[in-house]
C-alpha positions in Angstrom: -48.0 37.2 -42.0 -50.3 40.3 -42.0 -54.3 39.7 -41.8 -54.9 40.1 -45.3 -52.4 37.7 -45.9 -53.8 35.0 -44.1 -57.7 35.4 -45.6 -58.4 32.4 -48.0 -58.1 33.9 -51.9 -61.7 33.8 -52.4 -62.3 36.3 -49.3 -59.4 38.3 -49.8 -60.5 38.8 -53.2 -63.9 40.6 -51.5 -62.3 42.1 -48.8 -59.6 44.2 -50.9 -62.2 45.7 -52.5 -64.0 47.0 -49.4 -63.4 50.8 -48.7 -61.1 51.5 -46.2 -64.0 53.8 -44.8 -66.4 51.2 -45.0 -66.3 50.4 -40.8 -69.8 50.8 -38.6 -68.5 53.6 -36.6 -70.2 53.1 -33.1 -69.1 56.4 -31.8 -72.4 57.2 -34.1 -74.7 54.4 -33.4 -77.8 56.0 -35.1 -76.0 57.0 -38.9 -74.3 53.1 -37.7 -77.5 51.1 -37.9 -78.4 53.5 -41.0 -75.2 52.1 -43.2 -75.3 49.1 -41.9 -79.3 48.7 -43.2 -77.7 50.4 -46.6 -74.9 47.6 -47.1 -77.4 44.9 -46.2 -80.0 45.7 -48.8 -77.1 46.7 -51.2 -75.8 42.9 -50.6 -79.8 41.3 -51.1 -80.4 43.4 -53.5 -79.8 41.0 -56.5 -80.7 38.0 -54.6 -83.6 36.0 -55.6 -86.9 35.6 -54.3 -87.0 32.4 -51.8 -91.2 31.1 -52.9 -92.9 29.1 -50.7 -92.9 30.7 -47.6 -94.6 33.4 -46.2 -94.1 35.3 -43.3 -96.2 37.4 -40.7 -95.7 39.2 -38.3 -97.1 39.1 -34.7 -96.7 41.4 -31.3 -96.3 38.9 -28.5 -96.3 40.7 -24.6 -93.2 41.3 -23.3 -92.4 40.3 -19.7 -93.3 42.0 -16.4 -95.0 45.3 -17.5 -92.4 45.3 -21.0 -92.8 46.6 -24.3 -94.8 44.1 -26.8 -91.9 42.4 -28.7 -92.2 42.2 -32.5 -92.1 38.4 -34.2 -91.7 37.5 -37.6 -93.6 34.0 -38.1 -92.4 32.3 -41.0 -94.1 29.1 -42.9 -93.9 26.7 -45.6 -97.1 27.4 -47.7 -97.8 24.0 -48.0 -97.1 23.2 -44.1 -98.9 19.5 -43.9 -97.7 18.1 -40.2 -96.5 19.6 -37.2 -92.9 21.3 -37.9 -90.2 21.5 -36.0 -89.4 25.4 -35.4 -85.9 27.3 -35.4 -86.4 30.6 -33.0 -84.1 33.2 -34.5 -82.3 36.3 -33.0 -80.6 38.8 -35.7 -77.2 40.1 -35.2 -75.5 43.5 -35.4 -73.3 44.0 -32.3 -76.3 44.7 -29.6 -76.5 47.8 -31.1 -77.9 47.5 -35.0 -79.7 45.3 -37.0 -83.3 44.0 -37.6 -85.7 41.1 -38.8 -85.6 42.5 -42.1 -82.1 41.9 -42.6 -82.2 38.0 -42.3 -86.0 37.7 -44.2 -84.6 35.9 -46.9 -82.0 33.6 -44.7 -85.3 32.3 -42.7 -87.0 31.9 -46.0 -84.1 29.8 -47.3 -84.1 27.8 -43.7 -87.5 26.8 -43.7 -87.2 25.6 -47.4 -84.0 23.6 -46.6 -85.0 22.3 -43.1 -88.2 21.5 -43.4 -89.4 24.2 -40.7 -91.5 26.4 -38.9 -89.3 29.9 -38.7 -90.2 32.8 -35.9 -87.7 36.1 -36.0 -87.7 38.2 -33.1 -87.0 42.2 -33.1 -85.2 42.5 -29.7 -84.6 46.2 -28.4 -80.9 47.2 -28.9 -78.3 48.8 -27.1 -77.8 51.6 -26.3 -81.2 53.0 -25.7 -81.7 49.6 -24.2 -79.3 48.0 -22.8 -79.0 44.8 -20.8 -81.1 42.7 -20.0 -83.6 44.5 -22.0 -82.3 42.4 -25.4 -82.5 39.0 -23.9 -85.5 39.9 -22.0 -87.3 40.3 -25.6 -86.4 37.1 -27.0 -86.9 35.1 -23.7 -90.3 36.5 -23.8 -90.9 35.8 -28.0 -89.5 32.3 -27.0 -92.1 32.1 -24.2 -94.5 33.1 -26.6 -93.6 30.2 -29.2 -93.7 27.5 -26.5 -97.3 28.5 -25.6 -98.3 28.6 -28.9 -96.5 25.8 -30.8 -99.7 23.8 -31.2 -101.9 26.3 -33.4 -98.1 27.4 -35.1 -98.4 23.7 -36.0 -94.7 23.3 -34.3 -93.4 20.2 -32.3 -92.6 22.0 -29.0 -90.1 19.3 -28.1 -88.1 20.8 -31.3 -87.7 23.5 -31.0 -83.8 25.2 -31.7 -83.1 28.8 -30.8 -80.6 30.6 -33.1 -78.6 33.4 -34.0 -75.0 35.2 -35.6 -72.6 37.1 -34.1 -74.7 39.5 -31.5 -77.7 37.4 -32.0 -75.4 33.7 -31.2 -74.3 36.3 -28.0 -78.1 36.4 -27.3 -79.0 32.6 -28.2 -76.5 31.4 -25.9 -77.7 34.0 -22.7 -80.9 32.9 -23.8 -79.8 28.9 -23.8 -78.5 29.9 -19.9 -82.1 31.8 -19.2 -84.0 28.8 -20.7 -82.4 26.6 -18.4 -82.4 28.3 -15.6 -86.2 29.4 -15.5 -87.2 26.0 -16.2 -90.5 27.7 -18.4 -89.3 26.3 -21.8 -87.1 23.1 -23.0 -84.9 24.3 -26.0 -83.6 21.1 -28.6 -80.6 23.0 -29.9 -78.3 25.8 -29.7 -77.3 27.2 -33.1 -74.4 29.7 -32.3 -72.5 31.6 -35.2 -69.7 33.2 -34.9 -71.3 34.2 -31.3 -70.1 37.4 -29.5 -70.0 36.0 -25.8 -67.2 37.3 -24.1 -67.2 40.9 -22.8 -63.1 41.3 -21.7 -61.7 41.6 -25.1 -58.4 39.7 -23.6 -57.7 36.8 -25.8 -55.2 36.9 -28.4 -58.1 36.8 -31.4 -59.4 40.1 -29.7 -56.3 41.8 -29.9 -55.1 41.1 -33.2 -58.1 41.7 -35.7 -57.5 45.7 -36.4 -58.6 45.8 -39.8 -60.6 48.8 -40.1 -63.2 46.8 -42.6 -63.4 44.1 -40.4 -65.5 44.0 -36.8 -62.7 44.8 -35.0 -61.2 45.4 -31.5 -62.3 48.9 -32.0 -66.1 48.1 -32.6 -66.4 44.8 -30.3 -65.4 47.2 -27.4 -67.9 49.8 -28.4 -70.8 47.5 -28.7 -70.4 45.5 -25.3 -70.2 49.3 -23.9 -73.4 49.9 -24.8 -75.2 46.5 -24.2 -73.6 46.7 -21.0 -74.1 50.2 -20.2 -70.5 50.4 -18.9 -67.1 49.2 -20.3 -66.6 45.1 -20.5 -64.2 43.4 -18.3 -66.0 44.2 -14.5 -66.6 41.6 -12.4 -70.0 41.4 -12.0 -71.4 41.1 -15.4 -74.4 38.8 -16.2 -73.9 35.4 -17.7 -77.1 36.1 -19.5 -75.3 38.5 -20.6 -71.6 37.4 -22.2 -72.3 33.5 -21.9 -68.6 33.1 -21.3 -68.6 34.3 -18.2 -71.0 31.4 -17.2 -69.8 29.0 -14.4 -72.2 26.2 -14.8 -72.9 24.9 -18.7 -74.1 21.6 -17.5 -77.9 20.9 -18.9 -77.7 22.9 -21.1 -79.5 21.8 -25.0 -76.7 20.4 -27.7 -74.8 22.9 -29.3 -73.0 24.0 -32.9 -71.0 26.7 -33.0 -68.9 28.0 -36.6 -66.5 30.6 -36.7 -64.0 31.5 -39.1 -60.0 31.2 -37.9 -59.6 35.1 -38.3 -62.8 35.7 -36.7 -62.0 38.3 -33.7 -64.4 36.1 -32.1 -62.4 32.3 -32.7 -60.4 32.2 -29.4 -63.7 32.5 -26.9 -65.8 30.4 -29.4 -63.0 27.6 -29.3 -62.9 28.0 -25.6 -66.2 27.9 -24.9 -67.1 25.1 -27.6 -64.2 23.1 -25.0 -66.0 23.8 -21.4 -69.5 23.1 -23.0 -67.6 19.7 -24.1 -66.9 19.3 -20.7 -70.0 20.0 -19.0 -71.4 17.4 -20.6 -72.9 19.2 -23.3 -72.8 17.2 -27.1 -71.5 20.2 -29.2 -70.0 20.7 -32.8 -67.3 23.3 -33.6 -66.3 23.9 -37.3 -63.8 26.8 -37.1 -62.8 27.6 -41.2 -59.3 28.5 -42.7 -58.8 31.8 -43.9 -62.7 33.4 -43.2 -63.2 36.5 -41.7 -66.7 37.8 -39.2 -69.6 37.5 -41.4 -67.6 35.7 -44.4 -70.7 33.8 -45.6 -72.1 37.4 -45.9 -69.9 39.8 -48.1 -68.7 36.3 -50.0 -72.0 33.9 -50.0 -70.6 32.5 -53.9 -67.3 31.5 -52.1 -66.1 27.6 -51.6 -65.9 28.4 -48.3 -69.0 30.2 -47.5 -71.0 27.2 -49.1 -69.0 24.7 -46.8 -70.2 26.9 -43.7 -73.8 27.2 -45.6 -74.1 23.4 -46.1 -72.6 22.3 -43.0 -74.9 24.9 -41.0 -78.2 23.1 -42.6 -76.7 19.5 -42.0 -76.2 20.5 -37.8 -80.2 21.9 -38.2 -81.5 19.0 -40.0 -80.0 16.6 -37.7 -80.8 18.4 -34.8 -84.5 19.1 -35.2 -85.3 16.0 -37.3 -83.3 13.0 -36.2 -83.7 13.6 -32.3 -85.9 14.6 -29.8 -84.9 17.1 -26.9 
């Protein structure tokens, strides 16, 4: 059964009408990040305004003689307690993508969660490539912890959060966390996470389709976060989580992906050794859905599963525990 076969109706329904042409070619990185900004505004365009929130946004110092990193601090406009906080990193394959592009998602978060909101605007590969990315959000995440208490955020909540490249850089950032012993992160919110640099499991060989983040493009963009071709030996945990050793201590984790996700095989996996280690952890992996369903098909059945079961893990996570 071909790919297109497989996709649940809904999705397939979106997908057939995609252009053939429509791929992120990242033999062109710059005119890349400039159709991907197009297809994103193009998909919020007729989105309604999300009231009640505002956000600002805030330079923070980077680490060790770094660039200042750019945050986006978002807030209920009627904030009356201390909030719990959600610490989000953007995706776009390491090599696109900005705050901007998930301003209304963090809007919508803090609305449904009952949250404090802070967006960081990592540098990207390939002008910057590892571990200049996770080096930015380590330091905006530094930068929360010390100033959770005039944010008005509870510091022991506090989740860290991200899709596709951005779940890649929560979950180096989970491993960083821990093993710097500077900050204590409540929760791991990974989706769809790109965390596994060697391209070798069956998933990763099978999703061609040239409208889909593909072989082709997943191969590219660890290439230039790396600053070499995936699949050496020595590459960074921090880097592609997957190629961590140790997961014990590391915070509670939820990780969705959809079944023809090229990512599903090292999400499953990885989901499995955090089980192992110790690590409480939730894996919803959904029939039929593509990388970035809830995106190009938000009105589907199955993207307002993934929407409502993604704001049930966060809600639990930051209001019914602690650490």
């Amino acid at each position: 059964m071909s790919f297109i076969d497989q996709l649940d109706p809904e999705l397939r329904a979106v997908v057939e009408k995609l252009p053939v042409d429509r791929p992120l070619d990242l033999k062109e990185i710059p005119a890349a990040r400039g159709k991907m900004k197009k297809m994103v505004t193009a998909l919020l365009a007729n989105l309604p305004a999300v009231e009640g929130v505002t956000g600002r946004d805030q330079l923070v110092p980077g680490l060790q003689g770094d660039p200042t990193v750019r945050v986006r601090v978002y807030r209920p406009d009627d904030q009356p307690r201390n909030l719990p906080a959600l610490y989000w990193i953007h995706g776009g394959g390491y090599v696109m993508g900005d705050i901007e592009q998930d301003d209304r998602l963090m809007k919508q978060l803090v609305r449904r969660i009952g949250c404090v909101a802070v967006s960081v605007d990592y540098r990207l590969a390939p002008e910057h490539p590892f571990p200049a990315p996770v080096e930015d959000c380590y330091a905006g995440l530094k930068w929360l912890f010390g100033h959770a208490h005039e944010l008005g955020v509870e510091p022991a909540r506090i989740a860290i959060g991200g899709a596709s490249g951005g779940g890649g850089l929560a979950a180096g950032l989970a491993l960083l966390a821990r093993d710097r012993r500077e900050v204590q992160v409540a929760f791991q919110l990974l989706i769809y996470p790109m965390i596994d640099d060697r391209n070798a499991t069956p998933a990763s060989h099978a999703i061609t389709d040239p409208r889909m983040w593909n072989r082709e493009s997943n191969r590219l963009g660890w290439k230039a976060y790396l600053g070499r071709g995936g699949g050496g030996a020595d590459v960074s945990p921090y880097a592609a989580a997957a190629r961590a050793t140790d997961l014990k201590n590391l915070p509670p984790a939820y990780i969705p992906v959809g079944a023809l996700d090229l990512f599903v095989d090292e999400n499953i996996e990885y989901a499995q050794r955090l089980i192992q280690a110790g690590v409480p952890t939730e894996l919803h992996v959904y029939p039929g859905a593509f990388h970035g369903f809830d995106l190009f098909a938000p009105s589907a059945k199955v993207s307002k599963q993934f929407k409502a079961d993604r704001d049930d893990a966060l809600k639990r996570a930051l209001h019914d525990t602690v650490g």
